[in-house]
C-alpha positions in Angstrom: 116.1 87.1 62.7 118.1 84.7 64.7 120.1 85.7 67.7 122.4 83.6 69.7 121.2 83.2 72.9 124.2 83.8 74.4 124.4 87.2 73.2 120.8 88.4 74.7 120.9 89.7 78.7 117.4 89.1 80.5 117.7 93.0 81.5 114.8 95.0 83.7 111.4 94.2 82.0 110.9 90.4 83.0 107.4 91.8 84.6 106.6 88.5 86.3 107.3 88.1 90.4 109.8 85.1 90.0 110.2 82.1 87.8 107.0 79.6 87.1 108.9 76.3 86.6 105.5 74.6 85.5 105.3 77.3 82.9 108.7 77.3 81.5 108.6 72.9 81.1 104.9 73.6 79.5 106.4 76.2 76.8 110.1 74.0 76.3 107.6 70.7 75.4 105.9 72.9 72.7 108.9 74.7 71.7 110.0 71.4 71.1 107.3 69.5 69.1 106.1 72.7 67.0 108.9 75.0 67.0 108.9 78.9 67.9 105.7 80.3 66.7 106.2 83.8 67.7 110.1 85.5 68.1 111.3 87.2 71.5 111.1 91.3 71.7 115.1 92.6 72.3 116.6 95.4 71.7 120.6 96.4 71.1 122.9 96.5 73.4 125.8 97.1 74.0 129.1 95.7 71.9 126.9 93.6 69.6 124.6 91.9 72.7 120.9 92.6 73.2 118.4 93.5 75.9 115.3 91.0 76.2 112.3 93.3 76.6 109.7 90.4 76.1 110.2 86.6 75.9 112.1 85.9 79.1 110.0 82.5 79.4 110.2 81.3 75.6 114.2 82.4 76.4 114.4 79.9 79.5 112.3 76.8 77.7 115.1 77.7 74.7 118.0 77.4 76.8 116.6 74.2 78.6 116.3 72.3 75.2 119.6 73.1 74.5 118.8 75.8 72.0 121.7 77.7 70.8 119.8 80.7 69.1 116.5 82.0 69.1 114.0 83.9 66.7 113.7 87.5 68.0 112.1 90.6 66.9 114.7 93.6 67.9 113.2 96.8 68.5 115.2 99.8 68.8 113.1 102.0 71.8 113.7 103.6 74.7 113.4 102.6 78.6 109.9 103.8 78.9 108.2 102.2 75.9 110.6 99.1 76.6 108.8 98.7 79.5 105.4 99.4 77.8 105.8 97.1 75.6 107.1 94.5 78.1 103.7 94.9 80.0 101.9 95.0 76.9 103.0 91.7 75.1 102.8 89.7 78.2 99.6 91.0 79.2 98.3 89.1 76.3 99.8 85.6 77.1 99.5 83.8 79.8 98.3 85.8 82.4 100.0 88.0 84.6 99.1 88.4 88.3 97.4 91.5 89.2 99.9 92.3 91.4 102.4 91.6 89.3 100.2 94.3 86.5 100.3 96.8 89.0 104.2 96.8 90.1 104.7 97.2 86.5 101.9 99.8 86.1 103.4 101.3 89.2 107.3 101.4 87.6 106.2 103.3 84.7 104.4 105.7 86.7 107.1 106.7 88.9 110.3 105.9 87.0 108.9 107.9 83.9 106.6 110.2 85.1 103.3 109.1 83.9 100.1 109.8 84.8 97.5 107.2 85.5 95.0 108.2 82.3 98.9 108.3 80.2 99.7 104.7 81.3 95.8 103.8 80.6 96.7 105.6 77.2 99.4 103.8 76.3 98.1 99.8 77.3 94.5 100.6 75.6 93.7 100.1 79.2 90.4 102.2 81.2 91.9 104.2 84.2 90.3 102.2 86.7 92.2 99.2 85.0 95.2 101.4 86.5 93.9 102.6 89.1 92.9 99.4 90.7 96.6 97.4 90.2 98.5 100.7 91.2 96.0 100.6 94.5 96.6 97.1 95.6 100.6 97.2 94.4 101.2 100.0 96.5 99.1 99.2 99.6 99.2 95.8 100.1 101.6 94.5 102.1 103.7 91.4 101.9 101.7 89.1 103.7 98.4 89.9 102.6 99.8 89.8 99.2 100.9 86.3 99.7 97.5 85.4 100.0 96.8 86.8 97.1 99.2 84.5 95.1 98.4 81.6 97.0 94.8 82.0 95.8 93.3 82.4 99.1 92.4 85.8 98.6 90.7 86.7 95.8 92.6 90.0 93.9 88.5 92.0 93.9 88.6 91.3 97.8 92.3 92.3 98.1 91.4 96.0 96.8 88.9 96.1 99.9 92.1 94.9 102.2 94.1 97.3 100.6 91.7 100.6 102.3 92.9 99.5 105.9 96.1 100.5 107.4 99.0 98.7 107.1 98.9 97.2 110.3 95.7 95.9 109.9 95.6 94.3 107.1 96.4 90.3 107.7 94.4 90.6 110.2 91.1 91.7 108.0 92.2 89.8 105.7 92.2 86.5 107.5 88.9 87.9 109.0 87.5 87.6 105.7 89.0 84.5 104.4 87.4 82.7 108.1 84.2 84.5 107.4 84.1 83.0 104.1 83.2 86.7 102.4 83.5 86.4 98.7 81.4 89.2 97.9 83.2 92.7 97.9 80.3 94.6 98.9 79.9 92.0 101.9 83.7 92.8 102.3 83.1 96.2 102.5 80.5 96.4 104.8 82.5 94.2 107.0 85.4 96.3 106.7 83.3 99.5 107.5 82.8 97.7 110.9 85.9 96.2 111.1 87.0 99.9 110.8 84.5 101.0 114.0 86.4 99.1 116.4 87.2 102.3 119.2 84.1 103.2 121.6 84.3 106.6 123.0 82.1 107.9 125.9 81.9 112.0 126.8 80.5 113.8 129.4 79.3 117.3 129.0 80.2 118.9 132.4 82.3 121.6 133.0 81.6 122.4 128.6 80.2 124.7 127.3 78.2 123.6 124.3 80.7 124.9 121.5 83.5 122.9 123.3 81.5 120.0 123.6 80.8 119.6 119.7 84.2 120.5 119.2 86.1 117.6 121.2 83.7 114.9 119.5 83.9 116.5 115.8 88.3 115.8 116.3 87.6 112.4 117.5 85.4 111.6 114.3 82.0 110.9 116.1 78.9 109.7 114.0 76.6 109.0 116.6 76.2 110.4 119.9 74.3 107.6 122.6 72.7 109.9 125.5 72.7 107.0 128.4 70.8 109.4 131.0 68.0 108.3 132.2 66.3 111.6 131.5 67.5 114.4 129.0 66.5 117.4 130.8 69.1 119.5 132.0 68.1 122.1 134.4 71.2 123.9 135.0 72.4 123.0 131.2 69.7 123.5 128.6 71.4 123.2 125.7 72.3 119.9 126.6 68.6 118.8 126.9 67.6 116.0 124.5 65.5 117.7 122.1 68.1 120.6 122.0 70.9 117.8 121.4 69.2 116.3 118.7 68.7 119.2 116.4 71.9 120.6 117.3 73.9 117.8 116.3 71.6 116.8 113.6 73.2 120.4 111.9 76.9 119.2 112.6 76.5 116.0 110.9 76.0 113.9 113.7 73.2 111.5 114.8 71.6 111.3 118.2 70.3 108.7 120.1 68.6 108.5 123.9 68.7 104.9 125.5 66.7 105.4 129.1 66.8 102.2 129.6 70.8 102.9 130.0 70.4 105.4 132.1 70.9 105.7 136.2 67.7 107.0 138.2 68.3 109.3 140.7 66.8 107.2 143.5 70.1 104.9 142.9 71.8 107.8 141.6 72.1 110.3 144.4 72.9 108.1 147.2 75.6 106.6 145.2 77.4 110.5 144.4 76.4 110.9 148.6 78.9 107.8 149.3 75.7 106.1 150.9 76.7 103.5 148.1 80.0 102.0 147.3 81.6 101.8 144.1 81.7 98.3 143.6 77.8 98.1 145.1 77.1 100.6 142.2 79.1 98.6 139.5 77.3 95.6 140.6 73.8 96.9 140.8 74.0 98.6 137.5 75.0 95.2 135.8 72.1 93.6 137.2 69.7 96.3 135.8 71.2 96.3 132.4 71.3 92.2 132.3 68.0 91.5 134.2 65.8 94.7 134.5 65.7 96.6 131.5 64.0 95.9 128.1 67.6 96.0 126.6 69.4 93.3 125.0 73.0 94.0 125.7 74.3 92.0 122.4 71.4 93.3 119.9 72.5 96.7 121.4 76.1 96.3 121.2 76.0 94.9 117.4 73.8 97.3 116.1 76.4 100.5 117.6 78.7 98.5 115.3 76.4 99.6 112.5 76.2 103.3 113.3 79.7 104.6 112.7 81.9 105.7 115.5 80.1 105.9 118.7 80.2 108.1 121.9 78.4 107.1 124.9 77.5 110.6 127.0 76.6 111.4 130.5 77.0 114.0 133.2 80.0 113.4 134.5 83.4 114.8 132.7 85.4 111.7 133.7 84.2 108.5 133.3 86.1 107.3 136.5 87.1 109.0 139.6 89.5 112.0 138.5 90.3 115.0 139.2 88.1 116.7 142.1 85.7 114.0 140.5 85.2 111.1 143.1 82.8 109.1 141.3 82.8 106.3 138.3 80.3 107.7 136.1 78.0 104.6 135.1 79.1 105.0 131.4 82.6 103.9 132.3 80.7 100.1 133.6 78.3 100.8 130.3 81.9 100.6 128.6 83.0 97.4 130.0 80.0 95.6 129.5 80.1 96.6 125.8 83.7 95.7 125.5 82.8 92.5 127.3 80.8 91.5 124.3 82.1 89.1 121.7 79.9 88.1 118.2 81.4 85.2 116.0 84.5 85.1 118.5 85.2 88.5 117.6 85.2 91.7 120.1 83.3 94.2 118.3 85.3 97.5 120.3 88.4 96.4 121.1 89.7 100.2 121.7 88.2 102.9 124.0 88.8 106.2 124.9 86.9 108.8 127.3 86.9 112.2 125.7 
C-alpha cells in the first residue's frame, strides 16, 4: 500500500551509525529511473501515523526526489521483533558495518533480554556470528573504532584489539597498523607480547619457600630467570637450582638459570664489604654483560618477551639499598639494561616492579 510520507516517523530501528550521503544519491537515481522495487517495513502508530522499522534510506532518496508517498509493507509487531526485523532486512542489503551489527545485536540483548544463542536464533545467525559483533561493540572504544570505519583496521584484527584494556587499545592498534600485521594470528601473538610488557625481579631472602611461591603466583609469573651465578644455596636448599626447577615446574611455572648473568663472588664479596663502590659495581657489571659474557643482551631481552611474564631472582630481598639492606642487588642494573633495550623502536618492558 501507499503511505504518505509525511505520515511515517523514522523511529528507533534506523540500525546504521549515521547517514551515508553517497548511498542515499545512489538509491534516489534508481528510485528514479526504475521506480520502487521493494516497499518500506512500518508499523502503526499513533493517531493514523506510522513507525519505519526498515527503509530509512529508500525513505530519504523518496523524500529527496520529491516523492510524496511511498510503497510500504506495515507490520503490526512488537519492539523486540521490530528491531529483529530491522537488523534482519538490512543485513541483507547493502552491508552494514560490523560494528554497526553488533550495537544492534547488542540492543536486543540487553533492552529485551536475549541470550546470545536466542539472538543467533532469531537472525539464522551461528553464535559466534553474535558473539564476535557483541565482543567488538562492547569493547572497542571510540577511537579504535574509528579506525575501523575508516578502513584502516580491518574488523578480524579489531576483535584481537578488542582483548586489551581500554586504555590500551589505540595504542595496539596503531602498533599493528605500523607493523603492517594483517594476519590475526600474527596479531595475536603480537598482542600476547604486547600484553608482557612489566619485568619483575624477586629475591628469595628473608622467605621461606611457601612465601616465595606465593608472592610470584599473585603477580602472575610464567617464568622465573635465576641470574646467580651458581644455584647452590648452602644455608637455603630449597632454593637450589635443581630443587627450584622441579618445584616450580609443579606450580605451573617455568625455570630458567642464566650464569652468564650472574655476579662471582670474587667481584661479589668485596662489593657487599664496601671495598667496592656502587657505581664501580654498576659499571663493572655492564661491561661483563656487554663485553665478557657469551650473552647477547638483545637476543636475550626479545626472547623473555616470548616466555610470558618474567621474574628475574637473586639473593638479595631488595633490589636496591633498603631496609637494613645496603646494597643494589645486581638484578636491579640487570633491570635497567633490559629496560634499556628497544626492537623496532619499541621498548619491549616498559613497566617493572621488584617483588
Amino acid at each position: 500500500m501507499k503511505i504518505d510520507l509525511d505520515d511515517i516517523h523514522l523511529g528507533p530501528y534506523d540500525v546504521r551509525d549515521g547517514v551515508d550521503d553517497a548511498h542515499v544519491n545512489e538509491l534516489a537515481e534508481s528510485l528514479d529511473e526504475d521506480g520502487q522495487w521493494n516497499p518500506v517495513i512500518v508499523r502503526p502508530g499513533e493517531n493514523g501515523s506510522y513507525e519505519m522499522i526498515s527503509g530509512h534510506t529508500r525513505y530519504r532518496a523518496a523524500k529527496q526526489l520529491g516523492w510524496s508517498e511511498i510503497e510500504a509493507s506495515v507490520e503490526n509487531v512488537e519492539d523486540r521483533e521490530a528491531e529483529k526485523l530491522a537488523l534482519k532486512t538490512n543485513l541483507k542489503r547493502k552491508g552494514m558495518s560490523k560494528l554497526e551489527e553488533g550495537r544492534v545485536v547488542n540492543n536486543l540483548m540487553n533492552e529485551h533480554n536475549l541470550t546470545q544463542s536466542e539472538v543467533a536464533d532469531k537472525l539464522d545467525k551461528s553464535s559466534t556470528w553474535v558473539s564476535d559483533r557483541v565482543k567488538v561493540a562492547l569493547n572497542l572504544t571510540p577511537e579504535v573504532k574509528g579506525l575501523v570505519e575508516e578502513g584502516e583496521l580491518t574488523y578480524n584484527l579489531a576483535r584481537v584489539v578488542a582483548q586489551c584494556d581500554e586504555s590500551n587499545q589505540l595504542k595496539f592498534a596503531k602498533l599493528l597498523i605500523e607493523s603492517d600485521v594483517t594476519q590475526v594470528g600474527e596479531a595475536s601473538e603480537l598482542l600476547r607480547r604486547f600484553r608482557n610488557d612489566t619485568l619483575l625481579t624477586i629475591g628469595y631472602e628473608g622467605r621461606d619457600f611457601e612465601e616465595f611461591i606465593s608472592i610470584l603466583k599473585e603477580a602472575e609469573t610464567d617464568v622465573l630467570v635465576d641470574v646467580r651465578a651458581s644455584t647452590s644455596s648452602n644455608y637455603k636448599p630449597e632454593f637450589n637450582g635443581d630443587v627450584l626447577s622441579e618445584r616450580l615446574e609443579e606450580r605451573g611455572i617455568e625455570y630458567r638459570h642464566m650464569p652468564d648473568l650472574g655476579v662471582k663472588n670474587l667481584i661479589r664479596n668485596p662489593y657487599k664489604d664496601g671495598a667496592i663502590g656502587h657505581d664501580c659495581f654498576r659499571d663493572w657489571y655492564q661491561w661483563w654483560v656487554n663485553e665478557e659474557s657469551d650473552l647477547d643482551l638483545n637476543e636475550f631481552v626479545d626472547e623473555l618477551e616470548n616466555t610470558g611474564t618474567p621474574a628475574l631472582m637473586c639473593i638479595e630481598k631488595h633490589s636496591e639499598p633498603e631496609e637494613s639492606q645496603d646494597i643494589y642487588c645486581h638484578r636491579h642494573h640487570l633491570a635497567d639494561m633490559i629496560q634499556g633495550v628497544s626492537i623496532d623502536d619499541r621498548t619491549l618492558f616498559p613497566n617493572r616492579k621488584d617483588l
